[in-house]
C-alpha positions as CSV (number, residue, x, y, z in Angstrom):
1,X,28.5,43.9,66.9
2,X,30.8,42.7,69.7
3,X,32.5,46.2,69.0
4,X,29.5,48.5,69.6
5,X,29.2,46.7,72.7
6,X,32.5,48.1,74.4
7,X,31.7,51.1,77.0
8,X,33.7,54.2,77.5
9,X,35.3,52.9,80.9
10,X,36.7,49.6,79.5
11,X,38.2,51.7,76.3
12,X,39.9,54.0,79.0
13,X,41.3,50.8,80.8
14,X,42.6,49.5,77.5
15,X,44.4,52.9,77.1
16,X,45.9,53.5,80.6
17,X,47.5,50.0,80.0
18,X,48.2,50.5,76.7
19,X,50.6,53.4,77.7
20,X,51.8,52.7,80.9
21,X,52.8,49.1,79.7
22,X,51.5,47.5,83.5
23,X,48.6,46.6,85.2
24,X,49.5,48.6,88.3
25,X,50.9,51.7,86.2
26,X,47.1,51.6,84.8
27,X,45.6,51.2,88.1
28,X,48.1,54.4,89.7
29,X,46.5,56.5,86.5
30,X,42.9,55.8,86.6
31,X,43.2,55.8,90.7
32,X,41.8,52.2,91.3
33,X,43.1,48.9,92.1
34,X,45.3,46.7,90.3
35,X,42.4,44.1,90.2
36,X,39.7,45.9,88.5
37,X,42.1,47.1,85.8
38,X,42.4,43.1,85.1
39,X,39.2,42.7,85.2
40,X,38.3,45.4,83.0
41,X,40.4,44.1,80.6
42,X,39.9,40.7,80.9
43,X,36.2,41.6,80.1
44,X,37.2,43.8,76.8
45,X,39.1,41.2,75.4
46,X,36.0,38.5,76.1
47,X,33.4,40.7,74.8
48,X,36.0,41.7,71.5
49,X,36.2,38.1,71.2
50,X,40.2,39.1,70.6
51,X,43.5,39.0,72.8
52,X,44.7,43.1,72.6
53,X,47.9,42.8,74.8
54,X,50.6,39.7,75.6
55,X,51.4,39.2,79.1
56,X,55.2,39.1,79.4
57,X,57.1,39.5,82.2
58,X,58.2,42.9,81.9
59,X,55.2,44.1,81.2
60,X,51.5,44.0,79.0
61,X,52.3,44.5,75.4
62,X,50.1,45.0,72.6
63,X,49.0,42.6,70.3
64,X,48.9,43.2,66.5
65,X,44.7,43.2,67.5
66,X,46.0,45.8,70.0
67,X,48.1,47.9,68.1
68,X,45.5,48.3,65.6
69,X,42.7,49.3,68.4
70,X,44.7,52.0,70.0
71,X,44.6,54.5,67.0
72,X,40.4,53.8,67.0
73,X,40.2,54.5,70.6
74,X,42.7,57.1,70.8
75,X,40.0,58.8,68.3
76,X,37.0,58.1,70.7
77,X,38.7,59.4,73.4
78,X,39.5,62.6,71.7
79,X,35.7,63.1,70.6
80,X,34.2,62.3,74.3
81,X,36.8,64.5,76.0
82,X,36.0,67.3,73.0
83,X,32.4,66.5,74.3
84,X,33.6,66.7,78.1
85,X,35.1,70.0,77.7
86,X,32.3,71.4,76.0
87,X,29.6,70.9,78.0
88,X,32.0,71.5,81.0
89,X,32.3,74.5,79.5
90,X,29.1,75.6,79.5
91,X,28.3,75.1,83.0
92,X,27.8,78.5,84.7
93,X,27.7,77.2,88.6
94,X,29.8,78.2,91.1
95,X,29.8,74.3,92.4
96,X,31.7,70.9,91.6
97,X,35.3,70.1,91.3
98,X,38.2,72.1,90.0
99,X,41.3,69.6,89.6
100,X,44.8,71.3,89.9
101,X,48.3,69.7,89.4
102,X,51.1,71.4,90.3
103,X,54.5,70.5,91.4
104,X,55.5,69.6,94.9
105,X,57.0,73.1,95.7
106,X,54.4,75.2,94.9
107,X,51.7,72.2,96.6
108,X,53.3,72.1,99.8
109,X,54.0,76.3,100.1
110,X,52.6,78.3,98.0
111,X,49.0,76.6,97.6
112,X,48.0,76.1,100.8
113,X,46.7,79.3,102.2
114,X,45.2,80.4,99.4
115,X,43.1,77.8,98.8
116,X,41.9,77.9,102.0
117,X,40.9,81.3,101.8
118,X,39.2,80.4,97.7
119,X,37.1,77.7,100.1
120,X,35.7,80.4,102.5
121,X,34.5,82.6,99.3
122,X,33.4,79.4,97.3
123,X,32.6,76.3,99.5
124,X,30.1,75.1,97.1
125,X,33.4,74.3,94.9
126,X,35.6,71.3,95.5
127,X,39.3,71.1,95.0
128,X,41.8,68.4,94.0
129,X,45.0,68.7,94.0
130,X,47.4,66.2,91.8
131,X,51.0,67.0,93.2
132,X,53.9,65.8,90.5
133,X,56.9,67.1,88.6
134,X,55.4,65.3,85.7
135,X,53.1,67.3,83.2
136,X,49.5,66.4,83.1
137,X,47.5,66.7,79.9
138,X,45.0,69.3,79.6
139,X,43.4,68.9,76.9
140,X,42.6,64.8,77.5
141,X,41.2,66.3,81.1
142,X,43.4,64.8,83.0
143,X,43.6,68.0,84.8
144,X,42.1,71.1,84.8
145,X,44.2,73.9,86.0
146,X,48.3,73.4,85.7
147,X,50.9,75.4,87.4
148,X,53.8,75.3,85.4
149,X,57.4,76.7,85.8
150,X,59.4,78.1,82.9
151,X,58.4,77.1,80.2
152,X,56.5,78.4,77.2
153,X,53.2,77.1,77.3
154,X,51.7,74.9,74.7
155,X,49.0,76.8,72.0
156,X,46.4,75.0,73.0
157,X,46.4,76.3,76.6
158,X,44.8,79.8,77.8
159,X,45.9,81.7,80.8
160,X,48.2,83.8,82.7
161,X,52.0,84.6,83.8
162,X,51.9,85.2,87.0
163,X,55.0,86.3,87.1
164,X,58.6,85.2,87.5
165,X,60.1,83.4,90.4
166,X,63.9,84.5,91.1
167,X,66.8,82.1,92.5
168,X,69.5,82.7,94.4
169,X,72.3,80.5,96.9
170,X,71.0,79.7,100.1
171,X,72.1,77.7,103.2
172,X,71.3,77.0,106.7
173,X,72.7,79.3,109.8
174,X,74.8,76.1,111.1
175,X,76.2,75.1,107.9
176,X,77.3,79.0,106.7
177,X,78.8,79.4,110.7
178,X,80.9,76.5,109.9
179,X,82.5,77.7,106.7
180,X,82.6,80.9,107.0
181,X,85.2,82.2,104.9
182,X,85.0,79.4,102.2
183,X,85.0,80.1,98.6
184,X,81.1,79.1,96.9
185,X,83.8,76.4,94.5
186,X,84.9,75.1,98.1
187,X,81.4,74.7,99.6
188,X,79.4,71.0,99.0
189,X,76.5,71.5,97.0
190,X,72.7,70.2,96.3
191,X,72.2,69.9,92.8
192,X,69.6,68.7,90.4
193,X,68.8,66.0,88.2
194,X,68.2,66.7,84.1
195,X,64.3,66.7,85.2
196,X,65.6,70.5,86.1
197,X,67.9,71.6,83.5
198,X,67.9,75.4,83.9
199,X,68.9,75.0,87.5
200,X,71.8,72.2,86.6
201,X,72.3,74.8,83.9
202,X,73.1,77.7,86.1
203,X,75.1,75.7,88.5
204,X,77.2,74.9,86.1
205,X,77.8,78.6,84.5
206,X,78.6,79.3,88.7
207,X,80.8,76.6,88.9
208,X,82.2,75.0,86.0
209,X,83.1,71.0,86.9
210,X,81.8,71.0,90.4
211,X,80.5,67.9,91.3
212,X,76.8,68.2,93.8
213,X,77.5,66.5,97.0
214,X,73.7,65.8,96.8
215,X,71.3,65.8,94.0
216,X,67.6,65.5,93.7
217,X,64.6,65.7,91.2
218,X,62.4,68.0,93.6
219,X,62.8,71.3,94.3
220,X,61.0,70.8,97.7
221,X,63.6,68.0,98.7
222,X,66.3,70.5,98.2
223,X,64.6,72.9,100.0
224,X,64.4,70.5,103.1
225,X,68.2,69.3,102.4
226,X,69.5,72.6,102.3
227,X,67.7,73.1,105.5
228,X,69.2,70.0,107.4
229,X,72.3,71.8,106.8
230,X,74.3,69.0,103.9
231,X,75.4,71.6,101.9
232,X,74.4,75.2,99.5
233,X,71.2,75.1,96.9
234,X,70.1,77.2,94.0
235,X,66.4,77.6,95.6
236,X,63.5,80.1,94.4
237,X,63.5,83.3,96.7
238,X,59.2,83.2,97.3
239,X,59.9,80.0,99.1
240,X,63.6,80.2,100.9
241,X,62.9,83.7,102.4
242,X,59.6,82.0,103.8
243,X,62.1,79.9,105.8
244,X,63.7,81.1,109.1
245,X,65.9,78.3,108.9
246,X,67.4,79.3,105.5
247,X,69.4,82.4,105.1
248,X,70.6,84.0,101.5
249,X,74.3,83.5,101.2
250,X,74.7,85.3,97.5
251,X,72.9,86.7,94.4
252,X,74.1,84.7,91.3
253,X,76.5,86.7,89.0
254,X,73.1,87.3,86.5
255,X,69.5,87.7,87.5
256,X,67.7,84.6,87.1
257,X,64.6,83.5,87.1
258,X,61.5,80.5,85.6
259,X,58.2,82.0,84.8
260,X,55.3,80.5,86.8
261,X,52.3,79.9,84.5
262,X,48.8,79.4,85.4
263,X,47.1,77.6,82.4
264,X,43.7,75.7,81.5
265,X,42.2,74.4,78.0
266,X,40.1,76.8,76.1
267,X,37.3,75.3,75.7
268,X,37.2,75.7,80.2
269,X,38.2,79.5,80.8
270,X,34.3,80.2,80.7
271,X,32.9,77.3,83.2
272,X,32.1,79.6,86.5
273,X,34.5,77.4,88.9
274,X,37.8,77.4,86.8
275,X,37.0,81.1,86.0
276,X,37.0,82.3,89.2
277,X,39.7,79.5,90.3
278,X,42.1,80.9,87.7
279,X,41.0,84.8,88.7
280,X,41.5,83.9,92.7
281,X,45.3,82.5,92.1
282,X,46.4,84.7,89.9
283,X,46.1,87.5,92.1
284,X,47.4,85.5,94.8
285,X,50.3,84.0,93.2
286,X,51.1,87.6,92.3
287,X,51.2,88.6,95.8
288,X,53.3,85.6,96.6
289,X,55.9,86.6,94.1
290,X,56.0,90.2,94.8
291,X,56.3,89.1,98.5
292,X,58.6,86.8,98.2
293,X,61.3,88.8,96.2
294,X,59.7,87.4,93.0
295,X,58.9,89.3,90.2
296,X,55.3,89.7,89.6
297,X,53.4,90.2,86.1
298,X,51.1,93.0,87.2
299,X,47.5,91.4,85.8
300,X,49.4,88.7,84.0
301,X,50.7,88.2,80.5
302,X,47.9,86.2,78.5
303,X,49.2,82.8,76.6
């Protein structure tokens, strides 16, 4: 009885701490204070009239009582988000909230203008956007557009290649004036971390053992390193020719490039404000890359 009793919110407390293994990782997740999360839970485990996780210094762990509720609620949360997604697709409106994730890079310059223009056509629709290297699940609605960079997208995901976004060395005017004549092996670099393989990848086809003076796990950050002038970068040519302050040093040996994906769940291609979200930035993003020395995908290959 005490079982029937539990409420959707509580059950999708017990599962942001169930998988982030912390109160505060919960809390970041569900975007509310580290206190209510203990509450919540707290409150779950009094009404359940069992403990579901140990408190231990590194971290909440699940009980045995917890172990075994986290494949039942797991279910339950797949069923309301099935039910979410239908209904959400249904809805016709040109209003409401359209949540989009998308790295940093793309967030802080490609995203911008146009969304700003997508508000003056629709200001009855709000947008959110979640800015992370990290990839957001679809299909639990955690988001509901994702811009993604070169990878194949899952088969549970509709939408559209934009097109491809090509790389090449760049540097800043001071730091090229001071070494003029130096080999690229000679120059100090900004590398990557294994978050971006196919860039570390590259680099190391360009220059076999170099050592990065500087690495990071953004794209942006390099893009703003490369700029204060500490050393060459591998960057994507739709954002370093935006850059007055950057100037292209060389074309790698081979073309290369990451497809840019713009992706949402099936079950939300036909609710009016992704639809015409998804419609808007693919023509855009297009634009962006064909501006930018990019390679667009004409009306986009479907996935």
């Amino acid at each position: 009885m005490n079982a029937q009793l539990a409420n959707w919110d509580d059950l999708r407390v017990f599962l942001a701490v169930a998988r982030a293994g912390s109160l505060s990782g919960a809390a970041r997740r569900l975007g509310v204070n580290h206190s209510t999360v203990f509450r919540r839970i707290v409150g779950l485990e009094e009404m359940l009239g069992v403990r579901l996780f140990d408190r231990l210094p590194s971290g909440y762990a699940l009980t045995s009582a917890g172990e075994e509720t986290l494949p039942i609620v797991e279910r339950i949360e797949a069923d309301v988000t099935m039910l979410d997604r239908t209904v959400t697709g249904q809805d016709l409106r040109l209003s409401g909230t359209v949540r989009i994730t998308a790295t940093d890079m793309l967030a802080l310059w490609l995203l911008p203008d146009h969304l700003r223009r997508f508000r003056e056509i629709y200001p009855g629709i709000e947008v959110e956007i979640v800015v992370g290297n990290e990839a957001l699940n679809l299909s639990r609605r955690e988001t509901d557009i994702a811009l993604r960079i070169g990878n194949t997208p899952p088969e549970t995901l509709v939408g559209r290649r934009i097109g491809t976004l090509d790389f090449a060395i760049y540097g800043s005017p001071d730091y090229c004036a001071s070494r003029p004549a130096a080999a690229l092996d000679q120059q100090d670099w900004i590398g990557f971390d294994t978050a971006h393989a196919p860039l570390t990848r590259q680099l190391d086809k360009l220059l076999v053992g170099m050592r990065p003076a500087m690495r990071s796990n953004s794209v942006a950050c390099a893009v703003r390193l490369a700029k204060a002038g500490l050393g060459l970068a591998l960057l994507p040519c739709a954002i370093a020719e935006m850059k007055p302050d950057l100037i292209r040093v060389a074309e790698l040996p081979q073309p290369f490039g990451l497809d840019l994906w713009l992706l949402t769940h099936e079950d939300l291609r036909h609710t009016a404000r992704i639809r015409a979200m998804m419609e808007f930035l693919t023509s855009a993003l297009a634009d962006n890359l064909a501006g930018g020395t990019g390679r667009g995908a004409g009306s986009g290959e479907e996935a």
